[in-house]
N, C-alpha and C positions, 0 to 999 in steps of 0.2 A: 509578495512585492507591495509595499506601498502607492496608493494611488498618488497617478502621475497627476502636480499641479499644473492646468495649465488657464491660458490666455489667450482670448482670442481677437483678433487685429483686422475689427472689420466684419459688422454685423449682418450682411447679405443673404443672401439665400444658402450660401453653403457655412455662415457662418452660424443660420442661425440653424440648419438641418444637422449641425453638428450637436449642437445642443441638444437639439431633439432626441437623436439617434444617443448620446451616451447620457442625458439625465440619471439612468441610474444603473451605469457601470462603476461596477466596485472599482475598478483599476483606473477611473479619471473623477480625479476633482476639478470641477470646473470655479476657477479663481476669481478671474475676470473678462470684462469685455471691454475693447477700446472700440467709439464711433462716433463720430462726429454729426451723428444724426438725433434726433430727440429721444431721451431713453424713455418715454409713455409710449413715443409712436413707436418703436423698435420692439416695446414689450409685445405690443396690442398685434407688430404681425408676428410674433415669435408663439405668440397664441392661437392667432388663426391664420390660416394656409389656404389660398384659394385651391390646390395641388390635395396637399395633404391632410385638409382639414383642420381642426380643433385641437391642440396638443391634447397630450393624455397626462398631462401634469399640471397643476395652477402655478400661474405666472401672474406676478404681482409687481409693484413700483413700490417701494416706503422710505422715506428718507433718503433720496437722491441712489439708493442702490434696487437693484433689477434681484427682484425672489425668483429663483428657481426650485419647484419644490418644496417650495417651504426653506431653502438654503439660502445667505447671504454672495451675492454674487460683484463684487465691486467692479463700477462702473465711470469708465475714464472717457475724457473726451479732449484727447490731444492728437495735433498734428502730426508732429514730429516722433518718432518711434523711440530716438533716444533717449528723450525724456519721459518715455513711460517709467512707474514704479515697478517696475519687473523685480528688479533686486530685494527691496521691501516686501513686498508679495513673494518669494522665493519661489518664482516662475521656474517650472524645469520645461515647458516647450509651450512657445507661444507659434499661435497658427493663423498665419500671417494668409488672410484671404478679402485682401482690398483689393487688389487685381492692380493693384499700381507699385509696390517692393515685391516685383517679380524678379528680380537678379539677384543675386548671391550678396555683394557688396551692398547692396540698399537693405537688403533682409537682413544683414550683422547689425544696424541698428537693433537689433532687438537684444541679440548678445551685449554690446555696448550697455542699454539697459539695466544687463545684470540676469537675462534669462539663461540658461543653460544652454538650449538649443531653438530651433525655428525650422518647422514645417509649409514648407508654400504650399496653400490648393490652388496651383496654377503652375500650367509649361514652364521651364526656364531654357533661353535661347544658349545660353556660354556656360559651359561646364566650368571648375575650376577647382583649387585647393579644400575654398571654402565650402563646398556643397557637391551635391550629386541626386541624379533622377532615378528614386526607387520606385519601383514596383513592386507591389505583395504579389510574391507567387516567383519572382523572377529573384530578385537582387534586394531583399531584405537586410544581408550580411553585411552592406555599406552604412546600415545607420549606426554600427560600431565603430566607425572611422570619418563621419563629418559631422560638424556641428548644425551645418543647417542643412536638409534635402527637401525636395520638388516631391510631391506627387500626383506630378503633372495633371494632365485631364481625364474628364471623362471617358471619353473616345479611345483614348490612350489606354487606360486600364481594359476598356472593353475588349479593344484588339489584342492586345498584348499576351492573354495567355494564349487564344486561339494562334498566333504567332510562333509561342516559341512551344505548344505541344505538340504544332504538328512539323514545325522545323525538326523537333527533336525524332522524333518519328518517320516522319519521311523525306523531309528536309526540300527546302525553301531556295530557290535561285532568284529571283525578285518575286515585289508582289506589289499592286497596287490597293490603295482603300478607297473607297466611298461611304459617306457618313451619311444618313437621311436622319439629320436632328433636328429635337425642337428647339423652336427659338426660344430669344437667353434676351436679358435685362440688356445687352449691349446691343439688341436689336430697337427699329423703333415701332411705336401701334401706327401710326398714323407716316407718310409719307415725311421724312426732312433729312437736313444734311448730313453725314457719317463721318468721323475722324480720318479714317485709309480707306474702308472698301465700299465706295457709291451706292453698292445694291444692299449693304447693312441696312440701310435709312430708307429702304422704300417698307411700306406695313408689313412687319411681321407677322401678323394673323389673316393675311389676304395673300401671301404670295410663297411660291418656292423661289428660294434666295442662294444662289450658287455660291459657294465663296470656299475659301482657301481654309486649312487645317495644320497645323505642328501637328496631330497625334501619333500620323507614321514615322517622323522624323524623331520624335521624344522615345518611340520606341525601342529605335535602335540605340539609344541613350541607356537604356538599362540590358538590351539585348543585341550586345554588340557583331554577333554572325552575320545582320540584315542591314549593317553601316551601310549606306549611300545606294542599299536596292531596294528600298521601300520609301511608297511617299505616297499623299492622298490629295482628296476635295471634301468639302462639304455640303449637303444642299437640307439648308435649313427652310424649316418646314411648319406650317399653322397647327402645331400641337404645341399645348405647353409643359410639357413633359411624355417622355417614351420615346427614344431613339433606337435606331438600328444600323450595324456597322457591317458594311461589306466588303471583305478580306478575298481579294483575286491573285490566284499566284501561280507560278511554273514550278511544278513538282521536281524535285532530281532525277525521281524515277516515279516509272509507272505506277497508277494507283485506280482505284475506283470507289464509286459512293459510299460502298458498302464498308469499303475499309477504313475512310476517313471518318463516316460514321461511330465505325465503331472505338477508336484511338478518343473521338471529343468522349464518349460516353464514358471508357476506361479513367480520361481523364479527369472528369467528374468527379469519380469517387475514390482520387485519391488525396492523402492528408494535407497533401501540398498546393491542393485547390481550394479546400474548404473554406466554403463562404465568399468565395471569388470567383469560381467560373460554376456553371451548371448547361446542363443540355437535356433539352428537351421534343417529344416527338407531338409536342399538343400543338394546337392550328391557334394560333396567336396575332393578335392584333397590339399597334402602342399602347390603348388602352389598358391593355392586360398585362401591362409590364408597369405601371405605375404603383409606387410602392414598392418593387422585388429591389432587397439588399444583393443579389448578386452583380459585381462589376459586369461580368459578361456572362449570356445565358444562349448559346450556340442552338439556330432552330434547324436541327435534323431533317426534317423535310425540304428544305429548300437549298441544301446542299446539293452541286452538280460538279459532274467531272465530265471532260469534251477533250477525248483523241491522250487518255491515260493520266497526261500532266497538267492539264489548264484546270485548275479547281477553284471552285466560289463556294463561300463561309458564309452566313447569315449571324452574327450573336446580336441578341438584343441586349437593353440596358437602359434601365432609367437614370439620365443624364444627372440627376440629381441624389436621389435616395442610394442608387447603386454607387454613386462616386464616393458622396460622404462615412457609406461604410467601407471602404479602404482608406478612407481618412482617419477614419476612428481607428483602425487596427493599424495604420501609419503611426498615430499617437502614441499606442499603447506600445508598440513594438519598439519606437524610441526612446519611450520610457524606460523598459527593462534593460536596453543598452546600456544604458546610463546606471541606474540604481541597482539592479541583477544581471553583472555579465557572465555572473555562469548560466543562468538562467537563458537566456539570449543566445550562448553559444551553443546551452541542449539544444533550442528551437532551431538554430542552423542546422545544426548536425542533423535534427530529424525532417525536416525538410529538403534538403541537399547532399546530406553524407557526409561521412569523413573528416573528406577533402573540400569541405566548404570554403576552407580559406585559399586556399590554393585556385579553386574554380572563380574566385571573388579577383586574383589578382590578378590570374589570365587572359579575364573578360574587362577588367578596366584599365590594360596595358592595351588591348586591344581598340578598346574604346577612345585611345588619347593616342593611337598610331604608333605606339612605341613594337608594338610586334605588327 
């Protein structure tokens, strides 16, 4: 398959850990970047990471365009998305992660452009024609059928396989989540006012900060069994990376530690997880999860079952490095949609079976109330 051209919309933390993360996959060329921020200053932290450190590639400025690697990376700084050169640039997925064209209809600017397709890294609230919330490991088989899809958040990836393997498994009658994450650039260091949630704006690095989460409700967006009986909190937390997600739920039937134990670990090593969920039995702190490209990494030890059916999950996940590698694999996966659909439909078929498409159209009939 030819590498997929893309473009990315919004130079941030995840815009620029994407960079990082696929520098040098054969399967993405990176085209361009749109940001309305200074391209020396944007170079200079794409270089260094308080988090991540020092790239492991030389980053340069020459001539109003941004070196990666030694490669020409063309650098725009417009407002409006329509009027990016997408078209001239023959963008095939631009990766729309300003956190402000988070709906479906604002993200088609980029189609309008002339790109192909368009990936959100960020929740989408309204489902619709145009778009849909995938998930790697769940519901891959949708990027053959919309032009732009979510893949949604952090949190959301994190829960989501631990969700639907043990849904599948032993099966799930509600659950609730709690997210102990680190605080994010939408927090403030210092005490001041916040757009919606008042305790945003008190210091990030001095306080546990309660507040509200989409990631259980985004998940039943890709996994539609857990419609309207899953939903969470967050309490954001003075680290700046390394999160962890707690998954509470009423079993259908009886269970115990020892069994859910062992369904996450079976789960682990299969095809259909790889590089997205991992479990382990090591005694782990956030620390130790900074850097790990797994979305979700289930700590076995802290798994509890109470009176057969009440069970609590543990998976950790670095909110940033584990998100952007499902981002990356969101990419490449839309890519071969696009440019190798037989290639794409092997990849369903050995991940899901068969009846991939069939399981695809049951579950987003399900998903929009029509069954």
């Amino acid at each position: 398959m030819k590498p997929v051209r893309v473009a990315i919309n919004g130079f941030g933390r995840i815009g620029r850990a994407f960079v990082r993360q696929s520098f040098d996959r054969p399967e993405i060329e990176i085209v361009a970047v749109n940001d309305l921020g200074s391209l020396e200053n944007l170079a200079y932290l794409l270089k260094y990471d308080t988090v991540y450190k020092r790239a492991l590639f030389p980053v340069a400025v020459e001539e109003g365009k941004l070196i990666v690697n030694g490669k020409e990376v063309v650098f725009c700084s417009e407002k409006e998305p329509s009027l990016l050169p997408w078209k001239d640039l023959a963008i095939d997925v631009v990766i729309e992660s300003t956190g402000f064209f988070t709906d479906y209809e604002k993200a088609n600017a980029h189609i309008t452009a002339g790109a192909r397709r368009v990936v959100i890294s960020a929740p989408v609230k309204d489902e619709n024609p145009l778009g849909a919330t995938v998930l790697m490991g769940l519901d891959e088989s949708k990027l053959g059928m919309c032009p732009i899809t979510s893949n949604a958040s952090c949190t959301t990836n994190s829960v989501s396989p631990v969700i639907a393997i043990l849904d599948e498994a032993i099966g799930i009658e509600k659950a609730i989540l709690s997210t102990t994450h680190a605080y994010t650039a939408s927090q403030s260091i210092v005490d001041g006012p916040a757009k919606k949630d008042m305790k945003e704006g008190r210091a990030a690095a001095q306080n546990i900060v309660p507040t509200s989460t989409g990631a259980a409700i985004a998940v039943t967006k890709a996994y539609a069994p857990l419609a309207g009986k899953f939903d969470g909190i967050s309490l954001r937390v003075p680290v700046p990376a390394g999160s962890i997600a707690d998954v509470t739920f009423i079993a259908k039937r009886p269970t115990t530690k020892e069994e859910v134990n062992d369904i996450l670990r079976a789960a682990a090593k299969e095809s259909r997880w790889a590089g997205i969920f991992s479990a382990t039995d090591e005694e782990l702190v956030s620390s130790d999860i900074v850097g790990e490209r797994f979305a979700s990494i289930a700590d076995l030890g802290m798994t509890r079952v109470v009176d057969g059916t009440l069970v609590k999950v543990l998976a950790w996940y670095d909110n940033e490095a584990g998100y952007t590698h499902t981002l990356v694999q969101h990419v490449i996966l839309a890519g071969m949609a696009m440019n190798d659909p037989d290639a794409f439909a092997r990849h369903c078929e050995q991940k899901y079976g068969k009846d991939w498409q069939d399981r695809h159209n049951k579950a987003d009939k399900l998903i929009k109330g029509i069954e």
